[in-house]
DOKE-328420 format. One line per field, with one value per residue (C-alpha): residue number from 0; chain; residue in one letter; x, y, z. Coordinates in steps of 0.1 Angstrom, whole numbers, plus 5000, padded with zeros to 4 digits. Layout:
DOKE-328420
nr <- c(NUM, ...)
kette <- c(A, ...)
rest <- c(A, ...)
x <- c(X, ...)
y <- c(Y, ...)
z <- c(Z, ...)
END
This chain:
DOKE-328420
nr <- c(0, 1, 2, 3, 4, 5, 6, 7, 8, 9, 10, 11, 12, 13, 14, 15, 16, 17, 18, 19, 20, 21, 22, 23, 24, 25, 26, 27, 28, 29, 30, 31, 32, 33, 34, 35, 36, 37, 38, 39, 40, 41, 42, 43, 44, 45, 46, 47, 48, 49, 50, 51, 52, 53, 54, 55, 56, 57, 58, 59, 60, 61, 62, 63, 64, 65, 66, 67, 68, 69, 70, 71, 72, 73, 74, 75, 76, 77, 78, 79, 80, 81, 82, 83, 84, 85, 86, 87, 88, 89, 90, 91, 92, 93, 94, 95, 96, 97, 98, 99, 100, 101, 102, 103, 104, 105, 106, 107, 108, 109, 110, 111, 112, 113, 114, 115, 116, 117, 118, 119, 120, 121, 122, 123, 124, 125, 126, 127, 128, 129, 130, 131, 132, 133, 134, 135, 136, 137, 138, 139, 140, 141, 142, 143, 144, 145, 146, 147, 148, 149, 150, 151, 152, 153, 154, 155, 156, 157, 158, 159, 160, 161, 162, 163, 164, 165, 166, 167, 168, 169, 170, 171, 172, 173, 174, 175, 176, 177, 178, 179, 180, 181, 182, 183, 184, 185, 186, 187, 188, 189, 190, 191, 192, 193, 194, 195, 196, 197, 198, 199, 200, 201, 202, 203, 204, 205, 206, 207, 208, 209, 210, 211, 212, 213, 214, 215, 216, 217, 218, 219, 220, 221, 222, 223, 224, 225, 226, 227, 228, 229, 230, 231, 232, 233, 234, 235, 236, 237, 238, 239, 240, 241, 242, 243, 244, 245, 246, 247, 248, 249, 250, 251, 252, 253, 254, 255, 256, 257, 258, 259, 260, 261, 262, 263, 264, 265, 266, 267, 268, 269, 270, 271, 272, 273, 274, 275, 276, 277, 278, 279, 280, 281, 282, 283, 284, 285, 286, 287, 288, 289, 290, 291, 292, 293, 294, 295, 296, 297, 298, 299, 300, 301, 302, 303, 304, 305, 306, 307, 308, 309, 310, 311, 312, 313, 314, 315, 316, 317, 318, 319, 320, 321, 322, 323, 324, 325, 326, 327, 328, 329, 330, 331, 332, 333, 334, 335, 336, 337, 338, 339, 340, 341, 342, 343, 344, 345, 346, 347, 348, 349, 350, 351, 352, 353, 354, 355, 356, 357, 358, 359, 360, 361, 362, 363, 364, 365, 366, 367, 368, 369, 370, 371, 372, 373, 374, 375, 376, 377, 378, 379, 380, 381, 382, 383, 384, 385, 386, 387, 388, 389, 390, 391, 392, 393, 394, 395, 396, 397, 398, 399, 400, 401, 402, 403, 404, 405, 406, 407, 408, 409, 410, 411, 412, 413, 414, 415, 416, 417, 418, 419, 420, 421, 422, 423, 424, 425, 426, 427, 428, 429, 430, 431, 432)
kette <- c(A, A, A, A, A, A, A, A, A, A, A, A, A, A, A, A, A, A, A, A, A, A, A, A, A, A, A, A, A, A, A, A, A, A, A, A, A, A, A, A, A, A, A, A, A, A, A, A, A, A, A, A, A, A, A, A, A, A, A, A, A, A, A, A, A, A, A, A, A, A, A, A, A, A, A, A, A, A, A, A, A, A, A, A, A, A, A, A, A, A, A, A, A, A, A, A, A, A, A, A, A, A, A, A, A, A, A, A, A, A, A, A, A, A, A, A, A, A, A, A, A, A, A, A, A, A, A, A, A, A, A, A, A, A, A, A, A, A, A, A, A, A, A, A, A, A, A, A, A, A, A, A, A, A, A, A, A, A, A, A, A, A, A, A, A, A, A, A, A, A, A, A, A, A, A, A, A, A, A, A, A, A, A, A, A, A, A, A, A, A, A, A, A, A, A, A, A, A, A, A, A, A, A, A, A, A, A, A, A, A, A, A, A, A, A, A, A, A, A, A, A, A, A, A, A, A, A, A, A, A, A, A, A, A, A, A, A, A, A, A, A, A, A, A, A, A, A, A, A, A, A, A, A, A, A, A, A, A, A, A, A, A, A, A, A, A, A, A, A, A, A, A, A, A, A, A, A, A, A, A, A, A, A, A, A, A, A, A, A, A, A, A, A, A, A, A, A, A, A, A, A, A, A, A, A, A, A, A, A, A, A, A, A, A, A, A, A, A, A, A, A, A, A, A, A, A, A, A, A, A, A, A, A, A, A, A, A, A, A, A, A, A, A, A, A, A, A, A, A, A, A, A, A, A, A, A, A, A, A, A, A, A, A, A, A, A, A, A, A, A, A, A, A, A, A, A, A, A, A, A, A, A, A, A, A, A, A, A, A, A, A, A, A, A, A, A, A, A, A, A, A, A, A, A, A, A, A, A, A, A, A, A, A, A, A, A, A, A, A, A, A, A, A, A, A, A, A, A, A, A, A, A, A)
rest <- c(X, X, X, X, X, X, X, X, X, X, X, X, X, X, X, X, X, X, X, X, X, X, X, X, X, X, X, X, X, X, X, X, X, X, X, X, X, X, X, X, X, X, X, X, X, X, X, X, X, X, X, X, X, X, X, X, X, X, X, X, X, X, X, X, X, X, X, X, X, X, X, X, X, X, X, X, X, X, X, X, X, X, X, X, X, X, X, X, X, X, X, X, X, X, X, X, X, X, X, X, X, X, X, X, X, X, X, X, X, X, X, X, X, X, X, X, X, X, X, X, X, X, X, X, X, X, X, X, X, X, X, X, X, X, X, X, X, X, X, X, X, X, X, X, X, X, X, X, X, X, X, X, X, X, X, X, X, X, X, X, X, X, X, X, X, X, X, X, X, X, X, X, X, X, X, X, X, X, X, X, X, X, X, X, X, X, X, X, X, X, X, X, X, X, X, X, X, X, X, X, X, X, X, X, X, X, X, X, X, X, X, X, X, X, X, X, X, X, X, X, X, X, X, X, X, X, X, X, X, X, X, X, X, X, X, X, X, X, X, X, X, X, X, X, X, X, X, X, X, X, X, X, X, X, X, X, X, X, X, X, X, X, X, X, X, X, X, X, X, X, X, X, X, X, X, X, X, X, X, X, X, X, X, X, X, X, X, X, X, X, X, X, X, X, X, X, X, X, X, X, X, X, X, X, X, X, X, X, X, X, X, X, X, X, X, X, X, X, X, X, X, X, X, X, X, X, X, X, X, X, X, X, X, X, X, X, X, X, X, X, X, X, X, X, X, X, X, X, X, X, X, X, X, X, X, X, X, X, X, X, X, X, X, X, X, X, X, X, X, X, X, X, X, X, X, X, X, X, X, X, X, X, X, X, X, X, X, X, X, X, X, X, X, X, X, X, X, X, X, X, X, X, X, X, X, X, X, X, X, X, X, X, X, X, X, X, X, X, X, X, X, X, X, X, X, X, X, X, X, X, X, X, X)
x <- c(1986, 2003, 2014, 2043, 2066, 2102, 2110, 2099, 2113, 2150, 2152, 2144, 2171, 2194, 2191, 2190, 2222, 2207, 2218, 2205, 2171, 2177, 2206, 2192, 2189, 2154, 2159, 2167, 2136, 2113, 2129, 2126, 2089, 2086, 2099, 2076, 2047, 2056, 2059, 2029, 2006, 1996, 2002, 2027, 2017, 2042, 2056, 2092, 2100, 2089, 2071, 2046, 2011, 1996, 1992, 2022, 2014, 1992, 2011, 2048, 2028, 2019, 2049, 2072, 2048, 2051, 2089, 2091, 2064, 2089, 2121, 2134, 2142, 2171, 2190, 2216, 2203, 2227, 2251, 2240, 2203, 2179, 2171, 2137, 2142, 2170, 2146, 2117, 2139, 2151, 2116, 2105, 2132, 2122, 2087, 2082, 2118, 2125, 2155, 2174, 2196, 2207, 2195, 2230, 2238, 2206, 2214, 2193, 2201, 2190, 2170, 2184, 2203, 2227, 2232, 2240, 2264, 2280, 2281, 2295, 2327, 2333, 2331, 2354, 2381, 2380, 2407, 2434, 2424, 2390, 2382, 2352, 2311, 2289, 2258, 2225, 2207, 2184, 2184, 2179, 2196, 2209, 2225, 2249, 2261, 2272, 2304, 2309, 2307, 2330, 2353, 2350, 2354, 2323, 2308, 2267, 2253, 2217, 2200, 2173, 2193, 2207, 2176, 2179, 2212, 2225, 2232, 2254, 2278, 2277, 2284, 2319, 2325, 2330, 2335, 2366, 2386, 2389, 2381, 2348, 2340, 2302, 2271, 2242, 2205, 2174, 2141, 2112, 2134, 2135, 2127, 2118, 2099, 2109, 2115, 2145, 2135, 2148, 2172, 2183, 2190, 2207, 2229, 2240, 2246, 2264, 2285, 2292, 2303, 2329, 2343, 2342, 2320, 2294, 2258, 2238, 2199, 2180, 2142, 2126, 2097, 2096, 2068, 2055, 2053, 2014, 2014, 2014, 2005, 2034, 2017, 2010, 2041, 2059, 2039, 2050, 2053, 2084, 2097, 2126, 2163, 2198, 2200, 2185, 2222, 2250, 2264, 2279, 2250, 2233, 2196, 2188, 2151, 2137, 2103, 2096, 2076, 2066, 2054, 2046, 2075, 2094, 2097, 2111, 2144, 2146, 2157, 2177, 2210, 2203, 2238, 2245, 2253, 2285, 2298, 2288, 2314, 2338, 2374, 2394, 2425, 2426, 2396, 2417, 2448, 2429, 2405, 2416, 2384, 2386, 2349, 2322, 2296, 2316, 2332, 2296, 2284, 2310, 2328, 2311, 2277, 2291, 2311, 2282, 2254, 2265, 2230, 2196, 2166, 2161, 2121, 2119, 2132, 2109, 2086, 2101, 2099, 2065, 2059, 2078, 2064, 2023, 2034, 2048, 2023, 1999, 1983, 1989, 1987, 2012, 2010, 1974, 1982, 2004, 1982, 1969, 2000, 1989, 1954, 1973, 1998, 1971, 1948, 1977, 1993, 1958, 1963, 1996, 1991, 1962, 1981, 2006, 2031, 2044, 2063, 2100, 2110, 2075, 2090, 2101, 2114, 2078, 2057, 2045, 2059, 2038, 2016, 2033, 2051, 2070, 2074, 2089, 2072, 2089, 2071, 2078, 2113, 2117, 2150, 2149, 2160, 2131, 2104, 2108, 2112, 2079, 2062, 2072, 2060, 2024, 2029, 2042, 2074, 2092, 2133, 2151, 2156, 2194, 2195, 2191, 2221, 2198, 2207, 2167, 2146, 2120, 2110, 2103, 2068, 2060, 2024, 2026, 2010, 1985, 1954, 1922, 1901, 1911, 1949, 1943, 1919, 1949, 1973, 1947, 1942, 1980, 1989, 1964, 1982, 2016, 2004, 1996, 2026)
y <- c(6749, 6781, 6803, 6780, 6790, 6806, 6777, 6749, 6772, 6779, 6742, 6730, 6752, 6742, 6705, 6716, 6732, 6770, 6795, 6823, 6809, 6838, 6819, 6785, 6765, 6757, 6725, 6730, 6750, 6721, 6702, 6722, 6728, 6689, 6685, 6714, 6700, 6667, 6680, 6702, 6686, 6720, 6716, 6745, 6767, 6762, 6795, 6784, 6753, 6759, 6726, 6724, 6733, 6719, 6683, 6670, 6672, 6639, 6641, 6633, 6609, 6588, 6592, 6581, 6553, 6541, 6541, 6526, 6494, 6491, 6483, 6520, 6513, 6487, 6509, 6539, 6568, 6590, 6614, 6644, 6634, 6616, 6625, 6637, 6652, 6677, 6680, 6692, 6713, 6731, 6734, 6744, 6772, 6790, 6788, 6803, 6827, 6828, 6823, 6794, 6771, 6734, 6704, 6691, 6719, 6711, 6690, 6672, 6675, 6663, 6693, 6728, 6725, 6701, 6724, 6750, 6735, 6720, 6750, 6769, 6743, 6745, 6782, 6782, 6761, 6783, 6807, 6808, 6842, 6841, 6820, 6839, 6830, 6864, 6863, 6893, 6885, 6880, 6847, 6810, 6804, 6770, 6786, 6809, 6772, 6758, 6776, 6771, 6735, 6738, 6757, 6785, 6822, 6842, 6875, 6891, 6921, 6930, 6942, 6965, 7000, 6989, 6989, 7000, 7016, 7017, 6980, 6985, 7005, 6980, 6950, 6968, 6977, 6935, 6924, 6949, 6934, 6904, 6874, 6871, 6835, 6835, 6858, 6836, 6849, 6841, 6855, 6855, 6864, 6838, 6848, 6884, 6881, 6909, 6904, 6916, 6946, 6944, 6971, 6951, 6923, 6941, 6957, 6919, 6909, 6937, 6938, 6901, 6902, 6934, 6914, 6877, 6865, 6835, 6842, 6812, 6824, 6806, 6801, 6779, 6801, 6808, 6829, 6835, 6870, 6873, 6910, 6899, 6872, 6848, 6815, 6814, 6794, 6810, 6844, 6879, 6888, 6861, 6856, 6880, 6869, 6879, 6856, 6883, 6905, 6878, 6843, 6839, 6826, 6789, 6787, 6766, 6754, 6731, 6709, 6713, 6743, 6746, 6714, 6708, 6679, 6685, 6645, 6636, 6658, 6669, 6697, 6713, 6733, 6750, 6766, 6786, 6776, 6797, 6790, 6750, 6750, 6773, 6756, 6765, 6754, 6749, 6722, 6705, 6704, 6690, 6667, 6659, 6677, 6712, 6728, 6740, 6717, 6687, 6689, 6699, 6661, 6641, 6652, 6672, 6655, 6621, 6624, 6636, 6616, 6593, 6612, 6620, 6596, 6579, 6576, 6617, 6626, 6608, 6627, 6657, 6653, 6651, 6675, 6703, 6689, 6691, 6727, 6741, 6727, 6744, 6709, 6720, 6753, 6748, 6789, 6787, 6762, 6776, 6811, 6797, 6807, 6844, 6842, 6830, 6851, 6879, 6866, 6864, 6891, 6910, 6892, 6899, 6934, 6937, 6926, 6956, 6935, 6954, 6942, 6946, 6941, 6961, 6977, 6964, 7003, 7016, 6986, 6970, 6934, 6901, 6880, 6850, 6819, 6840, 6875, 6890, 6903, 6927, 6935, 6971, 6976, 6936, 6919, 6888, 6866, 6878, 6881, 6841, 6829, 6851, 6835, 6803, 6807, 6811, 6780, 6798, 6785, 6808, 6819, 6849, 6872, 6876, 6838, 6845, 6872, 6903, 6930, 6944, 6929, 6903, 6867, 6850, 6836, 6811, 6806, 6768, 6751, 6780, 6756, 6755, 6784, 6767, 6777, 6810, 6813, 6797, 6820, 6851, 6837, 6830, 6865, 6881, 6861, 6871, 6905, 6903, 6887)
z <- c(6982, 6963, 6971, 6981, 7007, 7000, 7019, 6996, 6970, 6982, 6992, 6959, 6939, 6965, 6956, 6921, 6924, 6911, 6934, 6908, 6890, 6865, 6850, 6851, 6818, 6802, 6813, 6848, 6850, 6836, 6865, 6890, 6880, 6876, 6918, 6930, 6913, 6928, 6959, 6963, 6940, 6922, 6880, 6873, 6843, 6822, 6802, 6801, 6775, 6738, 6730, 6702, 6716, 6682, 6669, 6646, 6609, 6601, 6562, 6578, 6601, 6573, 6551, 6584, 6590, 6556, 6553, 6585, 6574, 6548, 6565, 6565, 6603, 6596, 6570, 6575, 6563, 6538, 6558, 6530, 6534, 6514, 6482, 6481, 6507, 6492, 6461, 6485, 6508, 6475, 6462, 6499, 6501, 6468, 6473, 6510, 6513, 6471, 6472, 6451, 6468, 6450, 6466, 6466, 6499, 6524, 6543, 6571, 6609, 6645, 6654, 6647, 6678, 6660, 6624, 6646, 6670, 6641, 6618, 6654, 6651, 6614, 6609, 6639, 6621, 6585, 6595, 6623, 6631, 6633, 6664, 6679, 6672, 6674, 6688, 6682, 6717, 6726, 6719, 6721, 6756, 6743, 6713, 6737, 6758, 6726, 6725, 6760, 6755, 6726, 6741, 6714, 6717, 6715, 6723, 6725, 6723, 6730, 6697, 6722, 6716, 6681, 6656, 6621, 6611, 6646, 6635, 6613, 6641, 6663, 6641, 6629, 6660, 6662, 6630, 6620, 6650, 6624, 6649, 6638, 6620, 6625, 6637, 6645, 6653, 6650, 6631, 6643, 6673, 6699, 6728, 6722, 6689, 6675, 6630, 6612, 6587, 6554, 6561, 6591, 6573, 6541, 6569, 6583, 6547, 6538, 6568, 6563, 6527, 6536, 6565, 6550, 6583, 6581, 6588, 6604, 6605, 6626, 6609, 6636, 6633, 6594, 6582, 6621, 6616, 6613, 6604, 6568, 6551, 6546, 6537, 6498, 6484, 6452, 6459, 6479, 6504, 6513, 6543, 6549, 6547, 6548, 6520, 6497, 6510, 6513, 6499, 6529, 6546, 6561, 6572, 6597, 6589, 6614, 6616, 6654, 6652, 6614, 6612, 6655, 6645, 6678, 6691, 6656, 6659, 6623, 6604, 6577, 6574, 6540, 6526, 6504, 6467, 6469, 6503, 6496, 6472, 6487, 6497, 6527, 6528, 6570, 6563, 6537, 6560, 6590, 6571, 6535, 6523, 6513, 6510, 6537, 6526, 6520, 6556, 6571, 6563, 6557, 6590, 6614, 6613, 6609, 6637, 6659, 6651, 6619, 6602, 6608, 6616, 6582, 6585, 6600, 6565, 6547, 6566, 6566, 6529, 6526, 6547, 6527, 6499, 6509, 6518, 6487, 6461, 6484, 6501, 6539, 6547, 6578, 6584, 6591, 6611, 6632, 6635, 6664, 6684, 6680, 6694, 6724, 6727, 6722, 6747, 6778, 6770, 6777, 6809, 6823, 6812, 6834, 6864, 6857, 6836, 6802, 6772, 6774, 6734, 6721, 6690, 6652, 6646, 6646, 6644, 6679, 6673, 6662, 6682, 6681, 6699, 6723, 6738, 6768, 6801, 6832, 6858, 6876, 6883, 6898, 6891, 6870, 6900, 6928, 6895, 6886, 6924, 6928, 6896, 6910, 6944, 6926, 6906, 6870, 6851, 6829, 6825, 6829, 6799, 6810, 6799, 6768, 6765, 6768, 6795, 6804, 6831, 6819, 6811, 6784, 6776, 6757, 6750, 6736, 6770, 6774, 6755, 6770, 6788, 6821, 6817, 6809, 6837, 6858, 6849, 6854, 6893, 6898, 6884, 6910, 6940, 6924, 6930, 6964, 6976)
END
């Protein structure tokens, strides 16, 4: 029965080993939700793991069926990625963000997790001196354990009080030290949802060009920024890049949202045309390969996963390619994510919650997959252990390398009229604790 005691709470962290549920991983939070539920029988509302809340694209069903039926399965898949699937990618790229990048430098990867752990490690090992990974946060929690993991350098800074040209200050004040290798973000912002403006990104590219620095721009929720309309291939407006400012740049394009092509673990590292080709002399000594791209497939990904699922890239392939000849309209289908984001944030705002990242400058930012919730002047730590006491899941905004008081929400597992009625009644018992 909720609300569950502090108890049954504190007991359950224990065993989980979480003394502060604020800096627990998204995955230690599904388990955690996963024992309580098991032990009190309530089904948790779940506003803390970003799974796809919409059925998986029925074209790169098909297409992954049919590569499969014929014998895909028992055959390596290239290390660079199949070739259609480069072609598409390309073809994908130029229609939806207009920019032009050779098939020859996308290259297909186990999720966007893996381009960007691997793109972490190589831009880590271009230059002695440049050993550290920057990160704009917030961000994807998983993104900031990478380096740990790696044991590479790195250092965050929360973008809340740097908007616009304040950007620019605070990315010298980094980048002229001359340890930075890499700055990796996202956009659409995960978790806060705020979008890059143009002059944001010109100010990344810019920066990045003056100090030699590597840009990896997460797109895991490309064209999600329903103010405008993104979703007619080959015309304006285009999703907005730092691609437009820099060659110094890889996007990380992945199906699990875009396509609701999570299970498959499939996506693309799309590198520059420039940087592709560039050689660095440190690759050539450790590997007998000189260039970024080369390196990126032949070494790094080989090395960690020997390649990507042969059939999910012949799905991926059609996928991209129903998209940009205008066949699946895969924006429309992800619209849906809006109206819910819409409809619960009318919810936790009438139980006295408030948006922590509200602002794009002097736009109030996108409905969309996530956004970020504080409640009065709560810490992280005592707002999730109170969530959870009512039977709601979500993580700490300090996980994801921001310094303001909040969760995260994602809106993915809010479907049916029942679940938003669930989390209306659970966020009146949450205030009467």
């Amino acid at each position: 029965m909720l609300p569950i005691s502090k108890e049954i709470i504190d007991r359950v962290l224990k065993e989980a080993d979480i003394s502060d549920v604020s800096k627990a991983s998204i995955r230690q939070n599904v388990a955690v939700g996963l024992e309580l539920e098991s032990l009190t029988g309530e089904k948790f509302t779940h506003l803390e793991i970003g799974v796809p809340g919409i059925n998986a694209c029925p074209i790169g069903i098909e297409a992954q069926k049919k590569a499969l039926d014929e014998g895909i399965a028992s055959i390596y898949p290239i290390i660079s990625g199949l070739p259609e699937l480069k072609k598409n990618a390309s073809e994908f790229v130029k229609a939806f963000i207009d920019i032009d990048i050779a098939p020859k430098g996308i290259v297909p990867t186990v999720g966007s997790m893996q381009a960007a752990f691997n793109l972490v490690l190589e831009c880590s090992q271009l230059h002695r001196e440049k050993d550290t990974i920057l990160y704009i946060c917030p961000g994807f929690s998983a993104h900031g354990r990478q380096p740990d993991v790696l044991g590479i350098k790195n250092e965050i800074f929360d973008i809340y009080e740097y908007r616009s040209e304040k950007l620019r200050e605070k990315l010298e004040s980094y980048m002229s030290k001359g340890n930075i290798a890499a700055i990796l973000y996202s956009n659409p912002n995960n978790p806060a949802w705020i979008c890059l403006t143009e002059e944001e990104l010109r100010i990344i590219g810019e920066c990045a060009t003056k100090y030699d620095v590597i840009v990896l721009e997460d797109m895991a929720y490309l064209c999600m920024d329903f103010r405008k309309d993104l979703s007619v291939p080959y015309k304006p407006p285009f999703q907005p890049t730092v691609a437009k400012y820099t060659d110094n740049y890889v996007l990380m394009l992945s199906a699990s949202k875009i396509f609701s092509y999570a299970g498959e673990r499939v996506a693309l590292a799309c590198i520059s045309d420039k940087l592709y080709k560039r050689e660095y002399p440190l690759l050539r000594e450790r590997y007998g390969l000189g260039t970024f791209g080369d390196n990126f497939s032949l070494n790094y990904l080989y090395c960690a996963s020997s390649g990507t699922s042969h059939s999910a890239q012949y799905a991926l392939a059609a996928m991209l390619k129903a998209a940009y000849e205008g066949k699946y309209d895969f924006v429309f289908q992800v619209r849906e994510y809006a109206a819910r984001s819409q409809r619960s944030r009318e919810i936790l705002e009438r139980h006295n919650f408030h948006l922590v990242y509200d602002k794009d400058i002097d736009q109030t930012i996108s409905d969309g997959f996530f956004y970020t919730a504080g409640y009065k002047d709560l810490d992280n730590k005592e707002l999730l252990e109170r969530l959870m006491r009512c039977g709601i899941l979500a993580i700490g905004l300090n996980s994801t390398g921001s310094g303001q008081r909040g969760i995260r929400v994602c809106v993915s597992r809010l479907v049916s009229d029942e679940d938003f009625e669930t989390l209306d009644r659970r966020l009146s018992l949450f205030e009467n604790l």
